[in-house]
ROSE-4610 file (N, C-alpha, C; in Angstrom, 1 decimal, always signed):
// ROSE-4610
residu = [X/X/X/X/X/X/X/X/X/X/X/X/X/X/X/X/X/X/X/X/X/X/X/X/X/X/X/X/X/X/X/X/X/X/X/X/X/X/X/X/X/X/X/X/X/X/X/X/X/X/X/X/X/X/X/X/X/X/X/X/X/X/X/X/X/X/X/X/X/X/X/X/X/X/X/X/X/X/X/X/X/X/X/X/X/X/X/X/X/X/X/X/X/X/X/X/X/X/X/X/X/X/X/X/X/X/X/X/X/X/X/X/X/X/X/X/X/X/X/X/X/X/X/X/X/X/X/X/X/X/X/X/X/X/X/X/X/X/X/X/X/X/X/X/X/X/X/X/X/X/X/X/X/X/X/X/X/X/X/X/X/X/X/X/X/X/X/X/X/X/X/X/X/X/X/X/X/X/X/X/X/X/X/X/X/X/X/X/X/X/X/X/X/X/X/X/X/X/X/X/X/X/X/X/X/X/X/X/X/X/X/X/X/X/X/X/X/X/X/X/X/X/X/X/X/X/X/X/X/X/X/X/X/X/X/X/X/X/X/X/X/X/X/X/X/X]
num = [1/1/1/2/2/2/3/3/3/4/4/4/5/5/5/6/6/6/7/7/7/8/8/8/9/9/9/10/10/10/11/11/11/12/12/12/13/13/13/14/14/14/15/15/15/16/16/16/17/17/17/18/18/18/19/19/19/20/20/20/21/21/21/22/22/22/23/23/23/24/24/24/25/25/25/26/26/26/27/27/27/28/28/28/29/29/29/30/30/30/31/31/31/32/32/32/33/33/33/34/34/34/35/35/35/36/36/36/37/37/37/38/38/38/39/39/39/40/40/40/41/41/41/42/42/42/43/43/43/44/44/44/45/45/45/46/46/46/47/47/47/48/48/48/49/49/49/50/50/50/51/51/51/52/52/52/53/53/53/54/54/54/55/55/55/56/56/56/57/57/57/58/58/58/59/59/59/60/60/60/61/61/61/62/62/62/63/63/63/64/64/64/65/65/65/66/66/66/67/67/67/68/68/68/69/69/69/70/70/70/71/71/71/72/72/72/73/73/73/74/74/74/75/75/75/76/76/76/77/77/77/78/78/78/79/79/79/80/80/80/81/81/81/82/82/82]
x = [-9.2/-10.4/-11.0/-12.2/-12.7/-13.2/-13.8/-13.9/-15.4/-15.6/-17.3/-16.9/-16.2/-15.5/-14.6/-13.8/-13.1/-13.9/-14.8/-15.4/-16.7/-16.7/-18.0/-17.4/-16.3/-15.6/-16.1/-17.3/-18.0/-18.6/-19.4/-20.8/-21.6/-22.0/-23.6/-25.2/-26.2/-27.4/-27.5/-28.7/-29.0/-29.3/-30.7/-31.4/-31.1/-31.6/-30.6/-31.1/-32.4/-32.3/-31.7/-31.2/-30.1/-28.8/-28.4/-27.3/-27.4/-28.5/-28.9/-28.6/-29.6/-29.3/-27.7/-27.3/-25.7/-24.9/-24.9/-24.3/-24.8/-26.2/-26.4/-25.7/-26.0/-25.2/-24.0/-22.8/-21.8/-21.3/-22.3/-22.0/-21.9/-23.4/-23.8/-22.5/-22.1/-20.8/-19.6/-19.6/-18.6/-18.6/-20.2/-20.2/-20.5/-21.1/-20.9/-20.1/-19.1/-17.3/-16.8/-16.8/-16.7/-17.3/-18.8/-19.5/-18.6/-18.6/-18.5/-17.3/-15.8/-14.8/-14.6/-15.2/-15.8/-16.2/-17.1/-17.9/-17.3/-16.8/-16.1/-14.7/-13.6/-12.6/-13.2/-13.9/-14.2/-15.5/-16.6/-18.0/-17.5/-17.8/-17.8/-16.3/-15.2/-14.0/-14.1/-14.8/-14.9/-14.8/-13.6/-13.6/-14.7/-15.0/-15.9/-17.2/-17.6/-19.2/-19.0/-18.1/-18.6/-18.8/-17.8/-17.9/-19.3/-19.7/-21.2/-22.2/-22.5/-23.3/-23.6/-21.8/-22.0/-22.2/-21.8/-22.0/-23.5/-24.0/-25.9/-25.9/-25.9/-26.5/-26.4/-25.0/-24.8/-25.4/-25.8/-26.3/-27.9/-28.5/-29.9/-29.9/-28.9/-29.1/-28.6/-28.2/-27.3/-28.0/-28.9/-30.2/-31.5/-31.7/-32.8/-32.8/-31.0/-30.3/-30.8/-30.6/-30.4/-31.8/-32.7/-34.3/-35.1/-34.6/-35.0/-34.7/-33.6/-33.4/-34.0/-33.9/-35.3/-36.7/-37.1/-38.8/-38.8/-39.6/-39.6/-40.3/-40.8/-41.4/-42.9/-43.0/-44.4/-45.3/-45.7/-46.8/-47.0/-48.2/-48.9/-49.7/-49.6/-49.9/-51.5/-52.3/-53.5/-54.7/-55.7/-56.8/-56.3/-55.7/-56.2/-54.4/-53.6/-52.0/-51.4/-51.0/-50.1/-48.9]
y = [+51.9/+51.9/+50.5/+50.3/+49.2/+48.6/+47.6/+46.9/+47.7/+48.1/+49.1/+50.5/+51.3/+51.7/+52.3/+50.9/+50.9/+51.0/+49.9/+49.7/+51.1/+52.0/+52.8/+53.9/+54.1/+55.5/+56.5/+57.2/+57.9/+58.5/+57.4/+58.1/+57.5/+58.3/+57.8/+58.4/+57.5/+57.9/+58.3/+59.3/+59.4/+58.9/+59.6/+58.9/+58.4/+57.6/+57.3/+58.4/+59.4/+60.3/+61.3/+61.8/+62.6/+62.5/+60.7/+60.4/+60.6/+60.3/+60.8/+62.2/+62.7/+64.6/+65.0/+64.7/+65.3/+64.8/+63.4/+63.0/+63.9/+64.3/+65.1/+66.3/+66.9/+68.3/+68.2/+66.9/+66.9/+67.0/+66.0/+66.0/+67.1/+68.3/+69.0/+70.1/+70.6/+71.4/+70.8/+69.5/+69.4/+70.0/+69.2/+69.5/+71.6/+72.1/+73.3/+74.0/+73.6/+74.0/+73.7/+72.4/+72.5/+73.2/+73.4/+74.4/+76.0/+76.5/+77.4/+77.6/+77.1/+77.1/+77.5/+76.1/+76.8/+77.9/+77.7/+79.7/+80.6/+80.9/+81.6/+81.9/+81.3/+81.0/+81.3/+80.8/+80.5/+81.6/+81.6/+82.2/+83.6/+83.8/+85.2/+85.9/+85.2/+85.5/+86.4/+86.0/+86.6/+85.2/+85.0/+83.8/+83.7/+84.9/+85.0/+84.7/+85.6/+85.4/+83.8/+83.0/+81.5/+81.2/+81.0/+80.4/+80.4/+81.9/+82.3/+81.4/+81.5/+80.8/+79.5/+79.2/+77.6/+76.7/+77.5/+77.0/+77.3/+77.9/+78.2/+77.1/+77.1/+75.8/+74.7/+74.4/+72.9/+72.6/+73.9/+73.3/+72.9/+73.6/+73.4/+72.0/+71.4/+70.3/+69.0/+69.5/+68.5/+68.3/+69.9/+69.2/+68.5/+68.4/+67.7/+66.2/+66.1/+65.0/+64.3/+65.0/+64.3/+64.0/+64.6/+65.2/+63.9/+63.9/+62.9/+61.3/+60.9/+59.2/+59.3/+60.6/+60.6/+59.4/+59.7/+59.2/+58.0/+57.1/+55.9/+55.5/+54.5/+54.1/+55.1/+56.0/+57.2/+56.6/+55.5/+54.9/+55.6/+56.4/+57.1/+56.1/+56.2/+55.6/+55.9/+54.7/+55.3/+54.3/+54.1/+53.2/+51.8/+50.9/+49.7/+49.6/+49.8/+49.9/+50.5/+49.5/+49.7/+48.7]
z = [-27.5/-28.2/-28.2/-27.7/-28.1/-29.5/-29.8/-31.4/-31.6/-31.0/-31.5/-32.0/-31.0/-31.7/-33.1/-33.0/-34.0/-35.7/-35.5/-36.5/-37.1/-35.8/-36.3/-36.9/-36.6/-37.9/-37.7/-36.5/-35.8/-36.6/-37.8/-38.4/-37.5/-36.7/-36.0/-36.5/-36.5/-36.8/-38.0/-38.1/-39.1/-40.2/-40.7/-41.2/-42.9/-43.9/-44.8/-45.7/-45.9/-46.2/-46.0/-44.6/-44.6/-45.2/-45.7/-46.4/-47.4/-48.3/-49.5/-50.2/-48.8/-49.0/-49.3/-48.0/-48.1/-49.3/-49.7/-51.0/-52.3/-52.1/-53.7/-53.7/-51.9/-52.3/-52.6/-51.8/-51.9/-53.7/-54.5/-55.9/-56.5/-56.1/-56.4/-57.1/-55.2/-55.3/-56.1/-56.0/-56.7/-58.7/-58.9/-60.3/-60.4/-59.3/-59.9/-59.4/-59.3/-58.7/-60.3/-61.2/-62.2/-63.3/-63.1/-64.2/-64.2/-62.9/-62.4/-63.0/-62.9/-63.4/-64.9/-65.7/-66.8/-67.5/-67.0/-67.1/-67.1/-65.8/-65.2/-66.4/-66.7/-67.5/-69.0/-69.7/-71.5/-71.4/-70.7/-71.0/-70.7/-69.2/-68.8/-68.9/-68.9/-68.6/-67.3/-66.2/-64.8/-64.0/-63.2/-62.6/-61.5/-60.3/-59.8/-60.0/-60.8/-61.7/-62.2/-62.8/-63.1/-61.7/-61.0/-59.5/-58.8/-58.9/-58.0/-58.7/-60.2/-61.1/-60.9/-60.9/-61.2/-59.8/-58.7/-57.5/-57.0/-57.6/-57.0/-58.0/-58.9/-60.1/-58.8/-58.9/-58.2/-57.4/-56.2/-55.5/-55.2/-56.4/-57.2/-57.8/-58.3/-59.2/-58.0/-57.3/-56.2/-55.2/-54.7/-53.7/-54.1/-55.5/-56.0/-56.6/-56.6/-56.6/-55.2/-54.6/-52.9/-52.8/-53.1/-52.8/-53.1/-54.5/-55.8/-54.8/-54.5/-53.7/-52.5/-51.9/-50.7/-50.9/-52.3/-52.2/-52.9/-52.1/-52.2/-54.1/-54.2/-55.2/-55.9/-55.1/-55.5/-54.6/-53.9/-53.3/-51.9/-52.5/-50.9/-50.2/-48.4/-47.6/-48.1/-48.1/-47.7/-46.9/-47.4/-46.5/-46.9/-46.0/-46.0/-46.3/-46.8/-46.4/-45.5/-44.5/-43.9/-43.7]
């Protein structure tokens, strides 16, 4: 292996909104892996039914996590900024 190589860990590209994205969903599932659990165990006492729940949640609160660091400061491009 060369030192380019070594150092790149073979994340290539991609944009930092794609990093963004993937980190919220990554949170996402993780936190509705935990809701889910919950639910599932103490609410529903159906482990499945938490799981389904809490994993749709997650990944609703996890892609708008992601969605949300996507956009810059609110400022639309318009006449006379560029």
């Amino acid at each position: 292996m060369t030192g380019q190589d070594e150092n790149n860990h073979g994340e290539e590209g991609g944009s930092p909104a794609d990093n963004r994205l993937a980190t919220g969903l990554s949170i996402g599932l993780a936190l509705g892996t935990s809701i889910g659990v919950v639910l599932g165990l103490i609410v529903f006492d159906n482990l499945a039914l938490g799981l389904g729940l809490g994993l749709c949640l997650g990944v609703a609160v996890g892609s708008a996590i992601g969605a949300g660091g996507t956009r810059d400061d609110g400022e639309q491009p318009g006449p006379g900024t560029e």
